[in-house]
NUMARGU-633908 format. One record per residue (C-alpha): residue in one letter; x, y, z. Coordinates in Angstrom, 1 decimal. Example, Ala and Ser with C-alpha at 12.3 -4.5 7.8 and 13.67 -1.06 7.14 Angstrom:
+--------+--------+--------+--------+
| nudren |     xx |     yy |     zz |
+--------+--------+--------+--------+
|      A |   12.3 |   -4.5 |    7.8 |
|      S |   13.7 |   -1.1 |    7.1 |
+--------+--------+--------+--------+
//
This chain:
+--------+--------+--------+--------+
| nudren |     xx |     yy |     zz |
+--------+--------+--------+--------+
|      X |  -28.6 |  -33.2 |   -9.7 |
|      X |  -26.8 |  -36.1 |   -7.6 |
|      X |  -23.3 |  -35.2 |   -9.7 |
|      X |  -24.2 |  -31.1 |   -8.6 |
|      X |  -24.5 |  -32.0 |   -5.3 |
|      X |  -21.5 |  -34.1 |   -5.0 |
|      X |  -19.4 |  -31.7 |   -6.6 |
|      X |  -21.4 |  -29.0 |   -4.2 |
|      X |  -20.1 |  -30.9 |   -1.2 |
|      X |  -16.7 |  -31.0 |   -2.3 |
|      X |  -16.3 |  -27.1 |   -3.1 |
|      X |  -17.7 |  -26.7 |    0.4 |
|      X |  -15.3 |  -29.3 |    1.9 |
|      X |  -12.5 |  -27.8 |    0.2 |
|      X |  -13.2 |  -24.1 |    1.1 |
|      X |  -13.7 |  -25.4 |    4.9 |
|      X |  -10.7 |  -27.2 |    5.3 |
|      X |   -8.5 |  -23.6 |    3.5 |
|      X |  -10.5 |  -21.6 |    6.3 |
|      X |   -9.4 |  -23.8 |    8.9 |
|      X |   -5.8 |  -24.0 |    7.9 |
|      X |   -5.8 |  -20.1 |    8.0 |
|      X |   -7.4 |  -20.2 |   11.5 |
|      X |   -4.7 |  -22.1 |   12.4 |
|      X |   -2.1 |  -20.3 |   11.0 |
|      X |   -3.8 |  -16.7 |   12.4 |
|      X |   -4.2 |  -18.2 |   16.0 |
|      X |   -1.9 |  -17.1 |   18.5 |
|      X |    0.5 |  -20.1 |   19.4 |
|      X |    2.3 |  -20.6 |   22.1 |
|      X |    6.4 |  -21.6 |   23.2 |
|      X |    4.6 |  -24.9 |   24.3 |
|      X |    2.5 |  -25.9 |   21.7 |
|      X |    2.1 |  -28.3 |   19.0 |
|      X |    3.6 |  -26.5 |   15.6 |
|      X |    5.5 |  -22.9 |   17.1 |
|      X |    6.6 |  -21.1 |   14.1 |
|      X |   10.2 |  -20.5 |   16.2 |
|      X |   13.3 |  -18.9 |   14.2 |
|      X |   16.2 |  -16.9 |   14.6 |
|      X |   17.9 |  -14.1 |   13.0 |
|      X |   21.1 |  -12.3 |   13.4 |
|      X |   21.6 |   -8.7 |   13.1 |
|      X |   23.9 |   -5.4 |   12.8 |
|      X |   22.7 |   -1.8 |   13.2 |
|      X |   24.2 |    1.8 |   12.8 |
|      X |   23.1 |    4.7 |   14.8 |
|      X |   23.3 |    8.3 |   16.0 |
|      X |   23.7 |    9.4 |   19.6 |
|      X |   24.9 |   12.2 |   21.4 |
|      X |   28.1 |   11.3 |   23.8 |
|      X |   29.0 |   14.4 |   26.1 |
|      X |   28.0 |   16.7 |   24.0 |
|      X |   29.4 |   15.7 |   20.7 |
|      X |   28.3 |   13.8 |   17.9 |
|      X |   29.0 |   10.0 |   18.0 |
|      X |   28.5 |    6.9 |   15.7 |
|      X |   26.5 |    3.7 |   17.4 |
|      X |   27.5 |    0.6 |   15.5 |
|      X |   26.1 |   -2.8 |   17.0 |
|      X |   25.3 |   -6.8 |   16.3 |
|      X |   22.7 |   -9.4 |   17.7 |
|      X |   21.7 |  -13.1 |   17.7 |
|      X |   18.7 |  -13.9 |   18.7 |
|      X |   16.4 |  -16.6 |   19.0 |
|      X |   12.7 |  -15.7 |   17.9 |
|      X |    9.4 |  -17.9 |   19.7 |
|      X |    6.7 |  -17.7 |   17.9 |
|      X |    7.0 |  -14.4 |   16.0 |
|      X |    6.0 |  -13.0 |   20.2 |
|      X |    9.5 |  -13.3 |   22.0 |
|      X |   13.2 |  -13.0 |   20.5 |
|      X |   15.7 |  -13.5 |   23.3 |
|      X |   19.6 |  -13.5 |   22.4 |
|      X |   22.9 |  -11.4 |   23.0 |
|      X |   23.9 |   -8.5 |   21.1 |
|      X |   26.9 |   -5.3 |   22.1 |
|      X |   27.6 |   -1.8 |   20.8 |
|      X |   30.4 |    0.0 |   20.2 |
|      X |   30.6 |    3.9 |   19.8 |
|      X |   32.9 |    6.7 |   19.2 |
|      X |   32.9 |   10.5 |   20.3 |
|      X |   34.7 |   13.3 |   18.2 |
|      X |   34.8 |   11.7 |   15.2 |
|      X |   35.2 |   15.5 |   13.2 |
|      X |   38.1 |   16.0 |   14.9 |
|      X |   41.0 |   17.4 |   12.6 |
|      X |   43.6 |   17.5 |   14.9 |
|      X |   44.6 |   21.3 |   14.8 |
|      X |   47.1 |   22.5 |   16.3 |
|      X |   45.0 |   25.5 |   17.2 |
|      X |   42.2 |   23.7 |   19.0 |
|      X |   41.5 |   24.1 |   22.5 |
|      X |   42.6 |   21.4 |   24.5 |
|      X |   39.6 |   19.9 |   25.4 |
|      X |   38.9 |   19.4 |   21.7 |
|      X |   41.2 |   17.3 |   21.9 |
|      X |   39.6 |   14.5 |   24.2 |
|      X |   37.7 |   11.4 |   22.5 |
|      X |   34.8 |    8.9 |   24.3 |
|      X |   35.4 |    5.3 |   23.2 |
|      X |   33.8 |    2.5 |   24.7 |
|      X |   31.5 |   -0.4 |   24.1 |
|      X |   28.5 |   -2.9 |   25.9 |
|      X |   26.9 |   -5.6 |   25.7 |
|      X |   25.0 |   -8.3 |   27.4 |
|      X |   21.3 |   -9.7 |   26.9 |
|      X |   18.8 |   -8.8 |   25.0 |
|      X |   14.6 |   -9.6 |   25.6 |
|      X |   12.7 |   -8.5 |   22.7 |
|      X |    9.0 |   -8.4 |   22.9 |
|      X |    7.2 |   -8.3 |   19.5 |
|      X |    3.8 |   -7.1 |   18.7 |
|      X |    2.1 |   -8.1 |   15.7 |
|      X |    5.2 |  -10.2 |   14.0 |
|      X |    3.3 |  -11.7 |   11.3 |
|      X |    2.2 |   -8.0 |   10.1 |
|      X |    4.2 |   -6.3 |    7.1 |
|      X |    5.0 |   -3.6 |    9.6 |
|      X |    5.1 |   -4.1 |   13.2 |
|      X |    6.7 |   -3.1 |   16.6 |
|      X |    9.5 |   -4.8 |   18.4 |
|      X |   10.8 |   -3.9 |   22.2 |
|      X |   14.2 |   -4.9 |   22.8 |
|      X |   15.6 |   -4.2 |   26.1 |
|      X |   19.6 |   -5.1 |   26.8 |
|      X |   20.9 |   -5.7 |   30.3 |
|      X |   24.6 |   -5.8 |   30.3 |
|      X |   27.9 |   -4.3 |   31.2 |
|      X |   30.7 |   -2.1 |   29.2 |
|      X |   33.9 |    0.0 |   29.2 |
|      X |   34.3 |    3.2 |   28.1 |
|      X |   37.6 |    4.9 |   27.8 |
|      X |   39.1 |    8.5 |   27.5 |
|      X |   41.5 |    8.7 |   24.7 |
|      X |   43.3 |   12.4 |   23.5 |
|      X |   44.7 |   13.1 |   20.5 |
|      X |   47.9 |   15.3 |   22.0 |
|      X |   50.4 |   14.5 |   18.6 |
|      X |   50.2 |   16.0 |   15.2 |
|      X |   48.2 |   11.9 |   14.6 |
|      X |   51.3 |   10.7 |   12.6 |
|      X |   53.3 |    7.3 |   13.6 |
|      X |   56.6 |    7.8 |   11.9 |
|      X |   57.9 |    4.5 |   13.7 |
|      X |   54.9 |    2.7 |   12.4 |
|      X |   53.8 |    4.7 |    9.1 |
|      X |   50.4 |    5.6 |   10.2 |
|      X |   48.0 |    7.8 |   12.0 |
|      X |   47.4 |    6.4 |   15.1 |
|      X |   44.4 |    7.9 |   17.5 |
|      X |   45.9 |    8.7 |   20.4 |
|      X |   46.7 |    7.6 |   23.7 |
|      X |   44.5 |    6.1 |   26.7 |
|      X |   44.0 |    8.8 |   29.8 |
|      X |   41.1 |    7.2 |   31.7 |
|      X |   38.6 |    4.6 |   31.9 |
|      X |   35.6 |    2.8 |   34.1 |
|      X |   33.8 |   -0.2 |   33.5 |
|      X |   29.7 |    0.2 |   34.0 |
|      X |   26.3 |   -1.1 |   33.8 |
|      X |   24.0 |   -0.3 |   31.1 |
|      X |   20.2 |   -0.9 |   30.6 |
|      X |   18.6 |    0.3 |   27.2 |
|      X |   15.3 |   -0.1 |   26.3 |
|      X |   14.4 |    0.6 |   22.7 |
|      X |   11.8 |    0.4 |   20.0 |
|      X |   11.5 |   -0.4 |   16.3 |
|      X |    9.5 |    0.3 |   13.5 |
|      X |    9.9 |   -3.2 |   11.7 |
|      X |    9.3 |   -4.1 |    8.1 |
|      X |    9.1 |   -7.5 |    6.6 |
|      X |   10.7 |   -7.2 |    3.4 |
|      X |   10.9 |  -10.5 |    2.5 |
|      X |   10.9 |  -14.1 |    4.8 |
|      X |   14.4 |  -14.1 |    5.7 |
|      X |   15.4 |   -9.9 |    5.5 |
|      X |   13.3 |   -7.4 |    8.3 |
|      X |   14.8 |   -3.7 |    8.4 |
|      X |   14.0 |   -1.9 |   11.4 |
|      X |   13.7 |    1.9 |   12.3 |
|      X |   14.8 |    2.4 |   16.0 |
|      X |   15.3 |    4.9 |   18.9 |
|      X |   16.4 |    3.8 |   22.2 |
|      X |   17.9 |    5.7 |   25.5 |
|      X |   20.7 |    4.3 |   27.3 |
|      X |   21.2 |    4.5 |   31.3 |
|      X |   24.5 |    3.5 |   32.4 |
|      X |   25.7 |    3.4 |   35.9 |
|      X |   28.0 |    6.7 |   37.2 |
|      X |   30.7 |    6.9 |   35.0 |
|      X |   34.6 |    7.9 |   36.6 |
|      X |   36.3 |    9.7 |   34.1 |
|      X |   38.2 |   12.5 |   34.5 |
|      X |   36.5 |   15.5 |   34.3 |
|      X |   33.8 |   13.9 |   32.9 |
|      X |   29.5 |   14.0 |   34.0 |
|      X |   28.5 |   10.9 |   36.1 |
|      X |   25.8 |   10.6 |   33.4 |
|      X |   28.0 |   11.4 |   30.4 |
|      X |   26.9 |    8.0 |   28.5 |
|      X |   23.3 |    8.1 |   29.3 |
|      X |   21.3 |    9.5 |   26.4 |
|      X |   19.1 |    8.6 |   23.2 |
|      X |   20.4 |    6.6 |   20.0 |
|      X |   18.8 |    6.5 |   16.8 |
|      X |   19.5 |    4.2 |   13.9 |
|      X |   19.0 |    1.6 |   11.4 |
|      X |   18.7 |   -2.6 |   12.1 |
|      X |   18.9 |   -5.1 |    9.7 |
|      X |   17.9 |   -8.6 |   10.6 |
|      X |   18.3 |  -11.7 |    8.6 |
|      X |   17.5 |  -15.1 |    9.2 |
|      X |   14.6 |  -17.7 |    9.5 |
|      X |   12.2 |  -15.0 |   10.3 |
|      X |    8.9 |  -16.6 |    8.8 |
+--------+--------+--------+--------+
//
C-alpha cells in the first residue's frame, strides 16, 4: 500500500508539473518578461492589383522582427508594373502604349492575433514613401545597338507617400515556413503624372506571403 501510494504521488507530481509547463507555455507573455518566445522571419510575396485600370503584378520582401508571437515590427518595399500584356502593335492606340512602374517601401507594424494557432490573422500596416514612373513603349521594342528589347523610355514621374494596411490568412506549416493569404488597399498621396488620376495608385492588392525564419 505504502509502495502504491508513493508511486500514486509521483504520477500526480509528474502530471502537475506537465500541466503547469503547458500553462506556462499557453499564458500570454509579454516584450518584458522572463522567457519571450521573440523570433524573426524574412519574407517575399507576389500579388495582383489593379494600376489605372490595367492589370499589374505586386512583387515585394520584408524583415521583421516578431515579439512574442503578438507584434512583428520590421521593413519591407514593393515593386509593381502596369501593362504587362502589352504586345507592342503597331496598330494600338497610343495610350496603349503607356506603362505605370514604380515602387515603395518603408516600415511595417504587424499585429498578430492568435500566433501560436495553426491558422491565424496577422495586420501589417506599412508607412513609407515611393516613386512611380510613366514609361511608353513608342519603338517596334528592339535595341539593335544593344541586341535586345528594351521597355521603353521615361516620360514622367512623382515621388509619394503611401499607407497600406493589409490582412492575412496565416498558416503554420512547419516551425520555421508560415504561408500567408493576403488582401490589402494602398492609399498614396496625389500622384503628378501626366494625364494621369491624382488617385491612380490607390487601390486593393491580393497575393501570396511566404515567411521563413525562427517563427516558433
Amino acid at each position: 500500500m505504502r509502495q502504491l501510494s508513493i508511486i500514486l504521488v509521483l504520477v500526480l507530481g509528474a502530471i502537475y508539473a506537465k500541466a503547469q509547463e503547458e500553462y506556462r507555455d499557453d499564458q500570454v507573455q509579454t516584450l518584458f518578461s522572463r522567457q519571450p518566445n521573440n523570433g524573426w522571419y524574412g519574407a517575399f510575396s507576389m500579388g495582383y492589383s489593379e494600376i489605372d485600370g490595367r492589370d499589374a503584378l505586386i512583387t515585394g520582401a520584408r524583415g521583421m522582427f516578431v515579439f512574442d508571437q503578438t507584434l512583428a515590427i520590421g521593413l519591407g518595399g514593393y515593386g509593381f508594373v502596369n501593362n504587362l500584356d502589352y504586345h507592342n502593335n503597331i496598330y494600338d492606340s497610343p495610350d496603349r502604349r503607356f506603362m505605370l512602374a514604380g515602387g515603395y517601401g518603408g516600415l511595417i507594424v504587424e499585429p498578430i492575433l492568435g500566433g501560436r494557432k495553426a491558422v491565424h490573422l496577422s495586420f501589417p500596416l506599412l508607412i513609407g514613401m515611393g516613386g512611380v514612373a510613366l514609361l511608353e513603349n513608342d519603338r517596334w521594342g528592339w535595341d539593335w545597338d544593344m541586341d535586345s528589347y528594351h521597355p521603353g523610355h521615361e516620360v514622367d514621374n512623382d515621388v509619394f507617400f503611401v499607407l497600406e494596411p493589409s490582412v492575412e490568412l496565416e498558416f503554420n506549416l512547419t516551425r520555421w515556413f508560415r504561408t500567408a493569404a493576403y488582401a490589402s488597399y494602398r492609399f498614396t498621396s496625389d500622384i503628378e503624372i501626366y494625364q494621369k488620376d491624382a488617385d491612380v495608385l490607390d487601390g486593393f492588392n491580393f497575393g501570396m506571403t511566404f515567411k521563413f525564419g525562427k517563427l516558433n
